[in-house]
ZALO-547638 format. One record per residue (C-alpha): residue in one letter; x, y, z. Coordinates in steps of 0.02 Angstrom, whole numbers, plus 32768, in hexadecimal, padded with zeros to 4 digits. Example, Ala and Ser with C-alpha at 12.3 -4.5 7.8 and 13.67 -1.06 7.14 Angstrom:
REM residues 2
A82677F1F8186/S82AC7FCB8165/
***
This chain:
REM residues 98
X1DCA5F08A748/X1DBF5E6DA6CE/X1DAA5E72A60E/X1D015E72A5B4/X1D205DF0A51E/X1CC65DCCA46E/X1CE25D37A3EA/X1C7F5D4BA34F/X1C875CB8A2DD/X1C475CE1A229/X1C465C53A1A2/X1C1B5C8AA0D7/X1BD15BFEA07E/X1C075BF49FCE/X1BE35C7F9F52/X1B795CC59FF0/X1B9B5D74A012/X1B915DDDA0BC/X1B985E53A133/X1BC95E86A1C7/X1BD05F2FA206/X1BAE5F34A2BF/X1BBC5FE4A325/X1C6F6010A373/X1C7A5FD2A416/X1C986075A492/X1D17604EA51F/X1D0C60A7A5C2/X1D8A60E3A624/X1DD96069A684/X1D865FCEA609/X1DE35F49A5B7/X1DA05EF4A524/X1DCA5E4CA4B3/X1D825E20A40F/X1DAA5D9CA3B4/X1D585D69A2FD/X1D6A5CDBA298/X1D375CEDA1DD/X1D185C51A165/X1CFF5C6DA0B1/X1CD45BFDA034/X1CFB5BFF9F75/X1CBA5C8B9F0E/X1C6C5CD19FC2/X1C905D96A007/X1C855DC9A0B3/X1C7F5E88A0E2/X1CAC5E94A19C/X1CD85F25A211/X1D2C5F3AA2BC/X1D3D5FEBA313/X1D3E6030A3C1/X1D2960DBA3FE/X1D506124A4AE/X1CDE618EA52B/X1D0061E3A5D3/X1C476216A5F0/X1C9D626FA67F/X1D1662D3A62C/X1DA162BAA6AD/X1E26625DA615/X1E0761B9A64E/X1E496143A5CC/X1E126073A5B4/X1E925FF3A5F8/X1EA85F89A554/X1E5A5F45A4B8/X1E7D5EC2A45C/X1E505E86A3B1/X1E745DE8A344/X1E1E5DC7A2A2/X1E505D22A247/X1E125CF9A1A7/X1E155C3CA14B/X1DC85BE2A0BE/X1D425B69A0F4/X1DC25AEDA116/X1E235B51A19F/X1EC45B81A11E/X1EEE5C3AA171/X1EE15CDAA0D2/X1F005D51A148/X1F005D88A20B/X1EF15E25A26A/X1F2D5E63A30A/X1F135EFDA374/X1F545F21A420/X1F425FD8A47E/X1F755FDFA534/X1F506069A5B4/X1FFE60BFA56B/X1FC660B2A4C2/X1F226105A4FC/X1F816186A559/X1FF861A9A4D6/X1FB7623CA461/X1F9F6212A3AA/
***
């Protein structure tokens, strides 16, 4: 009934470069999820970075997940904001077809 949360906090040293690229979470039916990542990037440094989800009803009976959330924020190594963003489903948007 509650909400399964993540914070990621990635910081790229100057001129460093990296990666990552970590598996889509897979919501249930019925699961809510949060994720929230913070990116820091120094001068002259590139981050690669990848959020995804993916839904399964190993029972095949349409359930759909209850939300998920997801905030990416990213700043120069002294916390100036370059650019933020925000994705929110609900159960409607779930149920809703594409």
């Amino acid at each position: 009934g509650g909400t399964a949360r993540q914070d990621i906090d990635i910081r790229a040293a100057q001129s460093s470069f990296l990666e990552v690229l970590p598996d889509p979470q897979i919501l249930f039916p019925g699961a809510g999820f949060a994720t929230a990542t913070r990116i820091a990037v120094g001068p002259g440094a590139a981050v690669m970075f990848s959020d995804a989800f993916l839904t399964h009803d190993p029972s095949h009976a349409g359930g759909i997940p209850q939300s998920y959330r997801s905030e990416i924020v990213i700043t120069d190594l002294g916390s100036k904001r370059r650019a933020i963003d925000r994705v929110f489903l609900d159960r409607q948007s779930f149920a809703s077809p594409s």
